[in-house]
C-alpha positions as CSV (number, residue, x, y, z in Angstrom):
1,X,-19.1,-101.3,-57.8
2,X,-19.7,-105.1,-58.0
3,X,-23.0,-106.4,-59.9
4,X,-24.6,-109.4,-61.5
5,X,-26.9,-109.8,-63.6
6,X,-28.6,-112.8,-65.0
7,X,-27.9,-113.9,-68.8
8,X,-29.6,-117.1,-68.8
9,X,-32.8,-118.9,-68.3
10,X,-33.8,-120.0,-65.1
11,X,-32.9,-119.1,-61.4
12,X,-29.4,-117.7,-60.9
13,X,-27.0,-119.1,-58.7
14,X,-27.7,-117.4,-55.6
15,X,-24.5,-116.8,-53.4
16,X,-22.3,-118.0,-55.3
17,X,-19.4,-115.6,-54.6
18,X,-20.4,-116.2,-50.9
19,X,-19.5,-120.2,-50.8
20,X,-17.8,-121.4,-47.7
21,X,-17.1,-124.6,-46.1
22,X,-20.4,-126.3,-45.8
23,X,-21.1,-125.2,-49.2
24,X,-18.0,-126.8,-50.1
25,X,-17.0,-130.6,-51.0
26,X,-14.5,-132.2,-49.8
27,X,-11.0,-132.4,-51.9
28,X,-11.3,-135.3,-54.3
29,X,-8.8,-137.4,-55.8
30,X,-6.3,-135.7,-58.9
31,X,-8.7,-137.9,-61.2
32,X,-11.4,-135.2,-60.2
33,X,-9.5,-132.7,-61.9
34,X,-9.6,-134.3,-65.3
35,X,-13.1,-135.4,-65.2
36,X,-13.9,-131.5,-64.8
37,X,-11.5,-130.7,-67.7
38,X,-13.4,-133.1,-70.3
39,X,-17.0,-131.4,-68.9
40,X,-15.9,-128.3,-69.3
41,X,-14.4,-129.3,-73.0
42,X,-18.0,-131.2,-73.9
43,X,-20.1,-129.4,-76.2
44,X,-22.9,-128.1,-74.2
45,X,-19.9,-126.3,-72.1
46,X,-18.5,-124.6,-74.8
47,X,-22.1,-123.9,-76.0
48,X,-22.6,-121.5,-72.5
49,X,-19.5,-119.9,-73.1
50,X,-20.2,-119.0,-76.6
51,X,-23.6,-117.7,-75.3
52,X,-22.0,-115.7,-72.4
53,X,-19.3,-114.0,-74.5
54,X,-22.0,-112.8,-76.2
55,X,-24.1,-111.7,-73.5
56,X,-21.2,-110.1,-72.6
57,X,-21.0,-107.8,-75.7
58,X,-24.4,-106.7,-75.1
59,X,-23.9,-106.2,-71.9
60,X,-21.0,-103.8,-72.4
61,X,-22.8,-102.0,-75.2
62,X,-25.7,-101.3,-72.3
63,X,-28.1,-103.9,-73.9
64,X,-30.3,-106.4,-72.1
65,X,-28.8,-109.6,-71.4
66,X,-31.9,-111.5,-70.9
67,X,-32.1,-112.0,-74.6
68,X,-31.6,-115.7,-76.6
69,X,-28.5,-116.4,-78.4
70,X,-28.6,-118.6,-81.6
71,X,-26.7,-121.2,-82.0
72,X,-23.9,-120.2,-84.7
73,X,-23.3,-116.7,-82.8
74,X,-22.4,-118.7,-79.4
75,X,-20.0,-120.9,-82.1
76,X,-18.6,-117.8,-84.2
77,X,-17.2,-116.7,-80.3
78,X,-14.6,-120.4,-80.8
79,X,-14.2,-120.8,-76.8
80,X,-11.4,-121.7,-76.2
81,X,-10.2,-123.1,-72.8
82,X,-7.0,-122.1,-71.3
83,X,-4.9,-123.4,-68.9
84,X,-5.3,-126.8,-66.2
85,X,-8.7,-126.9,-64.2
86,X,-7.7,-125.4,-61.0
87,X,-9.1,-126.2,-56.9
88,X,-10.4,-123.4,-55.9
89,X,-10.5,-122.5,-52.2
90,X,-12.8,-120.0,-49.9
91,X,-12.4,-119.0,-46.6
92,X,-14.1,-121.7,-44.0
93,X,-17.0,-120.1,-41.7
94,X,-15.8,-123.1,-38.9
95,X,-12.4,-121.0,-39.1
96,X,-14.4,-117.5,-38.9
97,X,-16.1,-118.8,-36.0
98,X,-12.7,-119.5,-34.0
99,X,-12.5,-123.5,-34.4
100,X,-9.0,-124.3,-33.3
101,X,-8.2,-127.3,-35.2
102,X,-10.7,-126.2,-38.4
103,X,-8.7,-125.4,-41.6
104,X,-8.2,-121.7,-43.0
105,X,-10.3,-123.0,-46.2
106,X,-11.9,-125.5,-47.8
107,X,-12.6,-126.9,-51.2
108,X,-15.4,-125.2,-53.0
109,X,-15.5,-125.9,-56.9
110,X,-13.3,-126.5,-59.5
111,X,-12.2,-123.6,-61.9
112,X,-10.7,-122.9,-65.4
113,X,-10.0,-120.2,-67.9
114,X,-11.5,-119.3,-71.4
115,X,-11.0,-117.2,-73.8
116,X,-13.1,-116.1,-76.8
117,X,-12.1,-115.4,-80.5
118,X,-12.6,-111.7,-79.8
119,X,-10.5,-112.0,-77.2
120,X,-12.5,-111.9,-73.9
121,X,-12.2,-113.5,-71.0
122,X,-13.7,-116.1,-68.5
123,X,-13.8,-118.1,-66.1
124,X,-16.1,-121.8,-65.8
125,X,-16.8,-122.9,-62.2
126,X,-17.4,-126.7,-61.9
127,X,-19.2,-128.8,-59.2
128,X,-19.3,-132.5,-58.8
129,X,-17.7,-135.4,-57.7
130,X,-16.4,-138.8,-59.5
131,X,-17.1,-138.7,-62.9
132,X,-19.6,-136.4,-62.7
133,X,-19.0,-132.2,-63.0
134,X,-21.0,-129.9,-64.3
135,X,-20.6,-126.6,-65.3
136,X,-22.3,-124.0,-62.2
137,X,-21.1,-120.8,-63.4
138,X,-19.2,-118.7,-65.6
139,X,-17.7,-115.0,-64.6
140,X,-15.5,-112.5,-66.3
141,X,-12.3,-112.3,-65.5
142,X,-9.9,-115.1,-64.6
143,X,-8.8,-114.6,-61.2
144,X,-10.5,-117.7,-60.0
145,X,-8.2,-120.0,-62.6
146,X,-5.0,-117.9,-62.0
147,X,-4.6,-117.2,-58.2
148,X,-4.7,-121.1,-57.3
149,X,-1.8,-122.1,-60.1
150,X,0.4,-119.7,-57.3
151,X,-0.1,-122.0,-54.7
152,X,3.9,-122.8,-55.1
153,X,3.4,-125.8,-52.4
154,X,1.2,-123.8,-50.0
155,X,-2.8,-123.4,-50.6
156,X,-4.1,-120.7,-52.1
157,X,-7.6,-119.3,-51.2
158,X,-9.8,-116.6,-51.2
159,X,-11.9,-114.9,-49.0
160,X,-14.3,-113.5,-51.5
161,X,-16.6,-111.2,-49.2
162,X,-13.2,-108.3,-50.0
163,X,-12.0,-110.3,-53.2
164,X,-8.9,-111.1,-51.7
165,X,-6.4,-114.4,-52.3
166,X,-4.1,-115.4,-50.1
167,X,-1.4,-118.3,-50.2
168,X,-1.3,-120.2,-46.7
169,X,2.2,-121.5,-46.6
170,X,4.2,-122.7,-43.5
171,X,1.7,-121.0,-40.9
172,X,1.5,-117.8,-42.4
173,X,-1.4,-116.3,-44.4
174,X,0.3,-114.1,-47.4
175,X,-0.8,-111.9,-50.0
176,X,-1.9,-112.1,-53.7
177,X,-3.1,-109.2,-54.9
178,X,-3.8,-105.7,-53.7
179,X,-7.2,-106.5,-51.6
180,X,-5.5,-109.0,-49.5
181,X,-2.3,-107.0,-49.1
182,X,-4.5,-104.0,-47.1
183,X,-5.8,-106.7,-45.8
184,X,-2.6,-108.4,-43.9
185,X,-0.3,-106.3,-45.2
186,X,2.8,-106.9,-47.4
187,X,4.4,-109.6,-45.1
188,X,1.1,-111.4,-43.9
189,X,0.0,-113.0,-40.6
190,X,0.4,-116.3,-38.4
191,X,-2.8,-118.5,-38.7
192,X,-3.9,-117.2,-35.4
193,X,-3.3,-113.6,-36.0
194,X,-5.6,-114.4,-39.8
195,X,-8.3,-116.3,-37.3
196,X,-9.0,-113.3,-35.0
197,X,-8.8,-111.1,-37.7
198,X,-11.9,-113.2,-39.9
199,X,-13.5,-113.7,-36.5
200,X,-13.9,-110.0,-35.8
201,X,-15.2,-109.2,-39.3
202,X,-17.5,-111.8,-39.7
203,X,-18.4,-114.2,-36.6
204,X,-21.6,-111.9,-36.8
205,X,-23.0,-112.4,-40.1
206,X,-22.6,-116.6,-40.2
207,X,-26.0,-118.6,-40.5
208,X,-27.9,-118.5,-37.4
209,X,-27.0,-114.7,-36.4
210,X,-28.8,-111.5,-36.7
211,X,-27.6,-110.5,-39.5
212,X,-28.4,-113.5,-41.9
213,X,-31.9,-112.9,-40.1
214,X,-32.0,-109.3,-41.1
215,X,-31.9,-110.0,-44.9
216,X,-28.6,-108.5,-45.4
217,X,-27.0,-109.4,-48.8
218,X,-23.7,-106.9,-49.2
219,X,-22.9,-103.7,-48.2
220,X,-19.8,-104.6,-46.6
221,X,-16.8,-102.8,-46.2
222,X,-13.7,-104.1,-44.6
223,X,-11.9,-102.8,-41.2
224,X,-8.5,-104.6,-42.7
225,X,-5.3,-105.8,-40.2
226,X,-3.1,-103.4,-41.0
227,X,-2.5,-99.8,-40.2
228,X,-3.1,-98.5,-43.7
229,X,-6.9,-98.9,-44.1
230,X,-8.3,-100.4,-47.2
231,X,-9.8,-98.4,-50.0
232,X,-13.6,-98.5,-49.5
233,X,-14.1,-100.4,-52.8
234,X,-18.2,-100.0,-52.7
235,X,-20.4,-102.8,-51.3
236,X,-19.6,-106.0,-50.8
237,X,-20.9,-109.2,-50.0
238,X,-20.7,-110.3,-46.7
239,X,-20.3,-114.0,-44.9
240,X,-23.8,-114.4,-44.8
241,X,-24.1,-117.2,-47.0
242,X,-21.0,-118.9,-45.7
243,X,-22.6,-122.6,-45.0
244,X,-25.3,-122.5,-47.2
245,X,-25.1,-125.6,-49.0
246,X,-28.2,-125.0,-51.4
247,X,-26.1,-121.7,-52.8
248,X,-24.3,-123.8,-55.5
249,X,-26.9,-126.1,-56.5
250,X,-28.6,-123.7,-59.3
251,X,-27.7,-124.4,-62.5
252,X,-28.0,-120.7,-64.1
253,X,-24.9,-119.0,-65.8
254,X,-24.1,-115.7,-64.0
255,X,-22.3,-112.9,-65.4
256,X,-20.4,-110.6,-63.2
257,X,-18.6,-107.5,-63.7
258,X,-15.7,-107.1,-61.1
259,X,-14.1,-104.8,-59.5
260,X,-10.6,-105.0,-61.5
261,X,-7.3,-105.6,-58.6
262,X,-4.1,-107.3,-58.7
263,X,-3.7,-108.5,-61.4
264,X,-6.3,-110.6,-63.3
């Protein structure tokens, strides 16, 4: 079961799992990447990671995670960053609605890995453009700063309503883990075959629709492509906030325990 609970003053970042293309910026220059590295190295960064590794000890011994953090416990957790920052990808609602000529995904935020001296680890999304990125979010796990180094001259992207990742590579749509294998099975899809299968699942729960109207925040479970059904994983979220632009502007930190696939 996938939940989140707030670990920081202020509002949380509403949606942010649920980021699409309008939600999205378009791909910068390669200088963007390094600008996101040195926020993510400055200071105050490493300052909200220290603070979420230890939110997330309290967390996993059942405490409340609403409590403040001082200032040499965030530093005794040394942060460290690992990896390059990496573009991360997420599925495009123009695609989902059938747009012949939109791409499968667009750019959504930048992404890299941390690790604390206890061993844990993170992830840091980052949002900005130029010279300027700041730090939007940080996750357990690491899937968002290890799937995208596969890209291996394709694009790799995610479709995070089922917490899959795909590489889209020579017109096909290809697996990355155990979610998007059920998905579109061992040997993928075309582009097309991807398109209707995205358009059946969530054409109805884009901004605009019924759905979004209804209030609906999760609760979805996938009919996948394949003939070998997915496991029903528990509730996810659904597309509703694909094209909200506002869902990445907060500036809380999020902590999120995920359902552990593939292989993180």
């Amino acid at each position: 079961m996938r939940f989140t609970a707030k670990v920081a003053a202020g509002a949380a970042i509403g949606g942010t799992v649920l980021m699409g293309g309008t939600a999205a910026m378009a791909s910068g220059p390669s200088s963007d990447e390094a600008a996101a590295a040195k926020a993510a190295a400055a200071p105050a960064a490493q300052q909200k990671l220290g603070r979420f590794f230890v939110h997330l000890d309290q967390h996993n011994r059942g405490q409340l995670t609403n409590q403040g953090v001082s200032k040499a416990a965030a530093q005794a957790k040394a942060p460290k960053l690992q990896g390059h920052v990496q573009r991360v990808y997420s599925l495009n609602p123009a695609f989902v609605k059938g747009g012949q000529d939109a791409p499968v995904a667009t750019f959504a935020y930048m992404a890299v890995g941390a690790t604390s001296a206890s061993g844990q680890r993170a992830t840091m999304w980052l949002t900005g453009s130029g010279a300027s990125w700041t730090v939007m979010n940080i996750i357990s796990g690491t899937a968002e700063a290890v799937y995208p180094a596969k890209a291996q001259g394709g694009t790799v992207f995610t479709e995070p309503q089922i917490h899959a990742w795909y590489r889209l590579k020579d017109g096909r749509v290809t697996a990355l883990n155990d979610t998007a294998a059920s998905s579109v099975g061992k040997s993928g899809v075309t582009v097309a075959a991807y398109r209707r299968l995205v358009h059946t699942r969530y054409a109805d729960k884009l901004p605009g629709t019924a759905y979004q109207r209804s209030g609906k925040l999760g609760g979805y479970s996938p009919a996948t492509g394949v003939s070998d059904p997915a496991p029903d994983r528990g509730p996810a979220p659904a597309l509703l906030a694909l094209g909200a632009g506002g869902a990445v502007t907060a500036a809380g930190v999020v902590l999120v325990r995920r359902r552990r696939q593939g292989s993180y």
